[in-house]
C-alpha positions in Angstrom: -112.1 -26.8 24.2 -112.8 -30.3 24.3 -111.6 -32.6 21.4 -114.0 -34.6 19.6 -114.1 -36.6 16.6 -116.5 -35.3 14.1 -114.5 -32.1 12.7 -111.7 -34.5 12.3 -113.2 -36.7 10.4 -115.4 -34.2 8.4 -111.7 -32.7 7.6 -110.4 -36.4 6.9 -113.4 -36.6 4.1 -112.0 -33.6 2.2 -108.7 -35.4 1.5 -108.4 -38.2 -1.7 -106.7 -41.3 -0.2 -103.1 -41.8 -1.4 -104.2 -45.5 -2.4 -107.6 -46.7 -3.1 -108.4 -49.8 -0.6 -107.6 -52.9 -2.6 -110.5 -54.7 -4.5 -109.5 -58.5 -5.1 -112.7 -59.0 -3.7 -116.2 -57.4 -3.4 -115.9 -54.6 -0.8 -113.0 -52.8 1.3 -109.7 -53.8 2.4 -109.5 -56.9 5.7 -108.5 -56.1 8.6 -106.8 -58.9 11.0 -106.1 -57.3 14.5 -103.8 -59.5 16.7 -103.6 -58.3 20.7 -100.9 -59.6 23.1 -101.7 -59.9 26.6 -99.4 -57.9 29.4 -96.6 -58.1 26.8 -94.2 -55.0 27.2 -92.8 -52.8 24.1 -89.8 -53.8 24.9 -90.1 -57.5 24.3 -90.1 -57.7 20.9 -87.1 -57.7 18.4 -88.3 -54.4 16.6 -88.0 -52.6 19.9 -84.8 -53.7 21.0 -85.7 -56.9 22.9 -82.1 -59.2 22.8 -83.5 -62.7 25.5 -86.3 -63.4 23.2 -86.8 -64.5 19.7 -90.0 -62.8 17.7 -88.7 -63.1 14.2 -92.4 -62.5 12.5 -93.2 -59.6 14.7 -89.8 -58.2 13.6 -90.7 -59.1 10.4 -93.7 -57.8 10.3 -92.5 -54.3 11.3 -89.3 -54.3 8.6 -92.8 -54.8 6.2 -94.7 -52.3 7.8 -94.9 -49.0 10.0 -93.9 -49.1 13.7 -95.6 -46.6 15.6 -93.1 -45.8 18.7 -95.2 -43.5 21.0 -98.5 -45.4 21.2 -100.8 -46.4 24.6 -102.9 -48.6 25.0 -106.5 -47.5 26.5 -105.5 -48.7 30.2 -103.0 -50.2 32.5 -105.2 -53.9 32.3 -106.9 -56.4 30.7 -110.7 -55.4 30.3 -110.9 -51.4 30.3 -108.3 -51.4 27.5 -109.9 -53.8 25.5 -113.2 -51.5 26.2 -111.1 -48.6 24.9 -109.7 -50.2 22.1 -113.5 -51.9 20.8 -115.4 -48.3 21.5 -112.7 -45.6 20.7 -113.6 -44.1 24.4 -111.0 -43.0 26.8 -110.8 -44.5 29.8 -113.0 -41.6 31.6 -116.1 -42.6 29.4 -115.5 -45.5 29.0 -118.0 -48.3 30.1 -116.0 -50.9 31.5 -113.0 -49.2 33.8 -111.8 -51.7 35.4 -111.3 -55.6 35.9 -114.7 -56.1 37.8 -115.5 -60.0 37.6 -119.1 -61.2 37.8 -119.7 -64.9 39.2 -119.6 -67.4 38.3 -117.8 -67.0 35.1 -116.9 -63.4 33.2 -116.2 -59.9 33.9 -118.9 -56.4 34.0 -120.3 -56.6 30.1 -120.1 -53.9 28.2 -124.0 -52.5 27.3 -126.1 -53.4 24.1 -125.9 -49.8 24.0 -122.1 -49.6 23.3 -121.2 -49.7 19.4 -118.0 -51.6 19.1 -115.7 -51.7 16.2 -116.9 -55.2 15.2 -120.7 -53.5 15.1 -118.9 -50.5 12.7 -117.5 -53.1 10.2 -120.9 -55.0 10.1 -122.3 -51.8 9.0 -120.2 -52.7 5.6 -120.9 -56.4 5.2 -117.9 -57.8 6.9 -117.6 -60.8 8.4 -116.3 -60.6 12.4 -114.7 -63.4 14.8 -112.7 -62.8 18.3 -111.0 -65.8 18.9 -108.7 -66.0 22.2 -109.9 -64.1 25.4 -112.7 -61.7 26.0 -113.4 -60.3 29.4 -116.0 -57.8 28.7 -119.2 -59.9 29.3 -120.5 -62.7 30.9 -121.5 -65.8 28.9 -125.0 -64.6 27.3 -124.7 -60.6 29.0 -125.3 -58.2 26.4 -121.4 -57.7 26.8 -121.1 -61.4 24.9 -118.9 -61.4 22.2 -122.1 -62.5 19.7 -124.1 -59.8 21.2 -121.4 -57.2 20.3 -120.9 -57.2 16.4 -119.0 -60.8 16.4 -120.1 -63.6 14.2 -117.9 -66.0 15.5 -116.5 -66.1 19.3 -113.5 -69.0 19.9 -111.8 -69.0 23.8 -111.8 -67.6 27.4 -114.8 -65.8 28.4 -113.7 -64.7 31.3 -110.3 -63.6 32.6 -109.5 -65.6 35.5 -110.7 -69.3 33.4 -107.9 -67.5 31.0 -104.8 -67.9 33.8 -104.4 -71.4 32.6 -103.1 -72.0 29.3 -104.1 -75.9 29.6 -108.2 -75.4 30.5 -110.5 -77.8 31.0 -113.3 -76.1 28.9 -113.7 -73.3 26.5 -116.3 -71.5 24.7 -116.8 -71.7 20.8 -120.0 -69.4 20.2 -122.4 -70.0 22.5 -121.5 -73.6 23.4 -119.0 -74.3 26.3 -116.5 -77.3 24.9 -114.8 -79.5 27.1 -111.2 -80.3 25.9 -109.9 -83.8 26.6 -106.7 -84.3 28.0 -107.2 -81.0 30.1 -107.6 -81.5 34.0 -107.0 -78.0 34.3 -103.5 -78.2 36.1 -99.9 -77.4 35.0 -100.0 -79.7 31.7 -102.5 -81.1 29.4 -102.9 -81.9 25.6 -104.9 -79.0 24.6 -102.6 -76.1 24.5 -105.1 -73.2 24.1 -102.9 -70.8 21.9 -103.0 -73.4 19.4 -106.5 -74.0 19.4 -106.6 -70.3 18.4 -104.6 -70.5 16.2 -106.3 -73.1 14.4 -109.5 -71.9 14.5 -108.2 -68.4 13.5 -106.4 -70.6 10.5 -109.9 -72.3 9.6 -111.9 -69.3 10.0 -109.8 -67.0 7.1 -110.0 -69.9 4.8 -113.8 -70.1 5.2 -114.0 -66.1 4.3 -111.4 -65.5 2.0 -114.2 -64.3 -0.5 -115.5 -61.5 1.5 -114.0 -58.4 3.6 -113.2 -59.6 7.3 -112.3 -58.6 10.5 -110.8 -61.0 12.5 -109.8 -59.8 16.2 -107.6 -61.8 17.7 -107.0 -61.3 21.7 -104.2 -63.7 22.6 -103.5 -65.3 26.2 -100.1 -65.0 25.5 -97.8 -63.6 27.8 -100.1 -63.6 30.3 -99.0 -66.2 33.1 -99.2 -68.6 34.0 -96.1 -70.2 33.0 -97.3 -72.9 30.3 -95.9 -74.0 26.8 -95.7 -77.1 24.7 -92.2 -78.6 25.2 -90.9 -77.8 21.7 -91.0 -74.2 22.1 -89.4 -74.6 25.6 -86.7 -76.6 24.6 -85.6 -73.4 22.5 -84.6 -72.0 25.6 -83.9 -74.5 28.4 -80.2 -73.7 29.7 -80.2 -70.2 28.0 -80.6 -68.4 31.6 -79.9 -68.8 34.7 -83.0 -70.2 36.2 -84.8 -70.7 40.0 -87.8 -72.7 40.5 -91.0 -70.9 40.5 -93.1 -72.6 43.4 -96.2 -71.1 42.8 -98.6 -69.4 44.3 -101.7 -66.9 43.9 -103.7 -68.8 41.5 -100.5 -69.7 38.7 -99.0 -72.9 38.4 -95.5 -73.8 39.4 -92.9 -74.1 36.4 -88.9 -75.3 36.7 -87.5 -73.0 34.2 -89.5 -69.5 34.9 -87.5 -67.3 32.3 -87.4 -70.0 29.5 -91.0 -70.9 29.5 -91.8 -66.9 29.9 -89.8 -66.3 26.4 -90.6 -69.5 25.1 -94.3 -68.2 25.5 -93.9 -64.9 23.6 -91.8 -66.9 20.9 -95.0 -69.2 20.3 -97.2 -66.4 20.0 -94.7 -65.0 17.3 -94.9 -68.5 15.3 -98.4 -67.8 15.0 -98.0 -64.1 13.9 -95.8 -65.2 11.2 -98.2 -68.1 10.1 -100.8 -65.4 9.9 -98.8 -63.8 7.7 -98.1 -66.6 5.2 -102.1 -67.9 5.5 -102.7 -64.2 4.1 -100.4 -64.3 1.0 -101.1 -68.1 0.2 -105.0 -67.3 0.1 -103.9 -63.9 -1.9 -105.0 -61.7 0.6 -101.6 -60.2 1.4 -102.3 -56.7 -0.1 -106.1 -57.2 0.6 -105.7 -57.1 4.7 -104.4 -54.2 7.1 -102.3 -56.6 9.7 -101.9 -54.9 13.4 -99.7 -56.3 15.8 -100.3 -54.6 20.0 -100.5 -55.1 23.3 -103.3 -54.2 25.6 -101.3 -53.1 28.5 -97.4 -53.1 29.5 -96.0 -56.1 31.3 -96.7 -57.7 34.5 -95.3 -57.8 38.2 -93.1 -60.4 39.5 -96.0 -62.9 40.1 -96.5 -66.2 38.9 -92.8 -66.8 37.6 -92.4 -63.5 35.2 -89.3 -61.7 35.8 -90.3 -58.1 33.5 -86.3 -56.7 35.4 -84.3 -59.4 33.8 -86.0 -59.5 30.1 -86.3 -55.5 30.5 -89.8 -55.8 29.2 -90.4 -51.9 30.2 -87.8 -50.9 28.3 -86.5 -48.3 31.0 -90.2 -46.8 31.5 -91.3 -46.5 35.2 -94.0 -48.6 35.9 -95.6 -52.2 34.8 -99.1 -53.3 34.2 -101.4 -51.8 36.4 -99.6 -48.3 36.5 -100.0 -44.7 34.4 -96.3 -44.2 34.2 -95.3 -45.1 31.0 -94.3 -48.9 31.3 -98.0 -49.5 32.5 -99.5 -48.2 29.2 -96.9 -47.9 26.4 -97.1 -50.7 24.1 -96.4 -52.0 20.8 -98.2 -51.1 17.7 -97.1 -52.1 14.1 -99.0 -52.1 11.1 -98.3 -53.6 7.9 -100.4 -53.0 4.8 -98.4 -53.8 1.8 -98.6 -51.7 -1.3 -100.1 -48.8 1.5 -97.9 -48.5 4.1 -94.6 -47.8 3.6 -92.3 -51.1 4.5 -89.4 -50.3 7.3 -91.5 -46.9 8.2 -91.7 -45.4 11.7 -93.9 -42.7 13.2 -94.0 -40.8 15.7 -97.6 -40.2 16.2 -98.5 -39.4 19.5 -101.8 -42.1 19.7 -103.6 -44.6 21.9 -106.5 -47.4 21.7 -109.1 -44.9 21.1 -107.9 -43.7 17.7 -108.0 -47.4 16.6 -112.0 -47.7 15.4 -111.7 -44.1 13.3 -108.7 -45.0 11.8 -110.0 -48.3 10.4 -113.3 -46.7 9.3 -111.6 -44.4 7.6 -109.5 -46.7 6.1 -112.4 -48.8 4.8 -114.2 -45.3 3.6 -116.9 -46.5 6.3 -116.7 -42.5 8.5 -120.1 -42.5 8.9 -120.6 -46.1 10.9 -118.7 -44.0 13.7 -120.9 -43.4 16.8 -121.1 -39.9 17.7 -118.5 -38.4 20.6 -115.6 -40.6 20.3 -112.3 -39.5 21.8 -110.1 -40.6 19.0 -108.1 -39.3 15.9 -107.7 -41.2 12.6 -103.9 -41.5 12.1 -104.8 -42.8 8.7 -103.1 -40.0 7.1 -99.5 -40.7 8.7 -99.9 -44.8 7.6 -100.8 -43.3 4.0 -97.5 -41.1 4.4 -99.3 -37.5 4.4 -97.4 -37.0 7.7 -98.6 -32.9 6.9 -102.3 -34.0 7.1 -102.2 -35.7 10.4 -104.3 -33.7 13.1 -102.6 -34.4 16.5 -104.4 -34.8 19.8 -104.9 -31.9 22.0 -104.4 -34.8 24.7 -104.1 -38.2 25.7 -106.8 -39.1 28.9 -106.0 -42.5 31.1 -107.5 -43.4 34.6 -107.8 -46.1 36.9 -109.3 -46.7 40.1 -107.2 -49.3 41.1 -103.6 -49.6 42.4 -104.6 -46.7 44.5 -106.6 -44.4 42.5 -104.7 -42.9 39.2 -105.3 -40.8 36.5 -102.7 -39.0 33.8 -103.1 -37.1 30.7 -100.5 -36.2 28.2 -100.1 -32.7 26.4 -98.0 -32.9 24.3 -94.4 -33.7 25.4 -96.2 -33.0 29.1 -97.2 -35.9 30.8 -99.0 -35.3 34.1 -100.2 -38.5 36.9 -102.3 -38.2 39.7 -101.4 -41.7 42.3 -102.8 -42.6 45.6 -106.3 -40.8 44.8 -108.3 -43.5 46.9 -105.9 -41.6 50.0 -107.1 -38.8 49.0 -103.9 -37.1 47.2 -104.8 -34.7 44.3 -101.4 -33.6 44.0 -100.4 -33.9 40.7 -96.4 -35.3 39.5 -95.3 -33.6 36.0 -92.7 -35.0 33.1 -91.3 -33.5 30.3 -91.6 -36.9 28.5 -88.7 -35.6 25.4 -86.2 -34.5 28.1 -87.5 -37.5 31.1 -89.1 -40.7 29.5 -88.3 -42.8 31.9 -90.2 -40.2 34.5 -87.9 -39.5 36.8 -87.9 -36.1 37.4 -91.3 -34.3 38.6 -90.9 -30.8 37.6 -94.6 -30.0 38.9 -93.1 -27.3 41.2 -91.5 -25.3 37.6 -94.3 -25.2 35.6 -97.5 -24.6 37.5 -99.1 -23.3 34.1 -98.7 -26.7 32.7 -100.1 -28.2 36.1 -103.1 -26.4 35.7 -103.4 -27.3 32.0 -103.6 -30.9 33.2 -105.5 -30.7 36.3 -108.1 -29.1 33.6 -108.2 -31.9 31.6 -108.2 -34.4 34.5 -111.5 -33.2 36.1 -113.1 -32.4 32.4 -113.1 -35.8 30.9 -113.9 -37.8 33.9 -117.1 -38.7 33.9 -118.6 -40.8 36.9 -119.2 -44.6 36.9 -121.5 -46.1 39.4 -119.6 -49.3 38.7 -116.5 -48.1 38.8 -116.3 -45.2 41.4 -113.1 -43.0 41.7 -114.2 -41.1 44.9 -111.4 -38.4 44.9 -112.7 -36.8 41.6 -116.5 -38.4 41.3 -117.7 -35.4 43.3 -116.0 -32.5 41.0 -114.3 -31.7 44.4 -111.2 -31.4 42.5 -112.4 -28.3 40.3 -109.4 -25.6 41.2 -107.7 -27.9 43.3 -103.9 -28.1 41.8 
């Protein structure tokens, strides 16, 4: 039987809270989400990253719960942001892929679609996205103002967003020029820290009332770019070649040291987050989330994911199923709620992220109807007992080749090549084989067929984003 959210929920609403959300001010408990871009689990401290410095994030985690089997919604940038803002899988989902729209911005998400910034307006709260958006073209219905946000400070659109220096960017609905920006290698503007600026202004200006404050970083996403104090923190720490460029990224000397320099910028701002929160005296007011939308990238434009390990020993990098495409961090710190230094094992992706929030905030009933997500509210409360666990975890994507997987439990099965017409389905055992290594499809057909189920059940069609191989239902008792 298919999953869905409602009897969850309804379930949820039976159970007393183990602490009330805080009331220092008039309504719920804020909620400051901050999103990494292509940056693998493995590159942070708290999940055994060793190259590069992220002392907040590590931080943040010894004050906080780190969840260690979490997904995001899809292996890139804009379905998993879709996933994350609509709590749909990515075989619902509106926006599947990274389809851009000229000139500027990628396929916008409907007016229909009720995003997670639309739930929390439902209670009052005041919304902002500041950093990079990629789900609708400058004035589409899929602009950030058009989707629940109040305020909107950064990249519309994904590809403007693959230069960390830009000549231009978009506060609201005006598009800002930034002098000292040609748009090359270097400039004066460095956009991460006009994000975090503006993110710095914007929680001053609404301490007084419950917020949400999304916050998609750039960061790691190349190209290669940082101020020179945060790459002299690592010039001469590796071995380095030249990166030339090449495909649309800018050359850099020192590839490795501005790639961890990067992520070690991005944790500065985390931590000054953090400190902004307790000096306003908002600390135990605001649920703080830390994630990534997708695992980390290929060697293009200067990265090197084999030499940091950003995977972590998964198979796979951005753009894949296997589990380094779509595992990612996720920490959450809630002091006074959560318990500091905690870990969980919740098996959970992007689309349990909009019931788990309304929950939080007592807000169930701003939910849209037919979500594919769980509330793990009840294992950050610690009631571990009380946590409902997904029948499955749904991903697909029509790129790369054509992919889908679901997960099962400890079964994870991936479909690759689909646009080539393979239905064939691979088969882990993810406890005995994270790393995906062996396909043990051939020993447990019963488990195939389990999976195959679920495969052709929750996808849906997309005229926008067709995946041929299964669009037809063709794949009904095919194993």
């Amino acid at each position: 039987m298919r999953h869905r959210l409602v009897p969850a929920l309804l379930a949820l609403a039976s159970l007393p809270l183990a602490s009330t959300p805080a009331r220092g001010r008039e309504g719920g408990p804020n909620v400051v989400f901050i999103l990494a871009d292509d940056l693998g689990r493995a590159e942070v401290g708290a999940h055994g990253q060793a190259k590069i410095r992220t002392p907040s994030i590590d931080k943040m985690a010894a004050e906080g719960m780190r969840f260690t089997r979490f997904y995001a919604g899809s292996p890139v940038c804009a379905p998993s942001r879709c996933t994350l803002l609509t709590g749909k899988h990515a075989g619902r989902a509106f926006v599947r892929d990274n389809r851009e729209i000229q000139p500027e911005g990628q396929a916008p998400i409907p007016a229909a679609e009720v995003t997670l910034a639309e739930m929390f307006k439902t209670r009052g709260y005041a919304t902002a996205a500041i950093g990079k958006w990629g789900l609708g073209f400058p004035g589409s219905e899929g602009d950030p103002l058009n989707q629940g946000f109040d305020h909107f400070l950064g990249y519309n659109c994904q590809r403007h967003a693959h230069n960390h220096y830009p000549a231009y960017l978009w506060d609201d609905r005006e598009r800002i020029e930034l002098p000292g920006n040609p748009g090359g290698a270097t400039g004066e503007q460095f956009s991460h820290d006009l994000f975090e600026e503006d993110a710095q202004r914007w929680l001053r200006e609404h301490r007084d009332r419950p917020f949400f404050l999304f916050l998609p970083f750039t960061i790691p996403h190349l190209a290669l770019q940082v101020p020179a104090d945060s790459l002299a923190e690592y010039e001469g720490k590796f071995d380095e070649a030249p990166y030339v460029g090449g495909k649309g990224y800018q050359p850099h000397p020192t590839p490795r040291a501005a790639y961890a320099a990067m992520v070690t910028r991005m944790d500065r701002t985390v931590g000054r987050v953090m400190d902004l929160l307790r000096e306003l005296g908002l600390d135990d007011d605001t649920i703080l989330i830390f994630s990534s939308d997708n695992g980390p990238t290929h060697d293009v434009g200067g990265a090197d994911s084999a030499f940091f390990g950003s995977a972590g020993g998964l198979r796979g990098l951005k753009g894949s199923v296997y589990e380094g495409g779509i595992a990612v961090p996720f920490i959450v710190r809630w002091p006074g709620r959560v318990a500091a230094g905690s870990t969980c094992d919740f098996v959970g992706y992007f689309p349990d992220v909009a019931p788990t929030l309304m929950d939080l905030i007592d807000a169930r009933d701003a939910l849209p109807a037919g979500l594919d997500g769980l509330s793990f509210a009840p294992s950050l409360l610690g009631r571990p007992s009380e946590q409902q666990e997904h029948e499955f975890l749904y991903w697909e994507f029509a790129s790369y080749g054509g992919q889908q997987a679901a997960r099962l439990g400890p079964w994870k099965g991936a479909r690759q090549r689909m646009r080539q017409g393979r239905l064939d389905i691979e088969l882990y055992n993810l406890d005995d084989d994270p790393a995906e290594s062996r396909d043990v499809a051939a020993d447990h057909p019963e488990i195939v067929a389990r999976v195959a189920e679920v495969m052709d059940r929750e996808h849906v069609p997309s005229e926008l984003f067709p995946l041929p191989a299964v669009d037809t239902g063709a794949t009904q008792g095919l194993r």
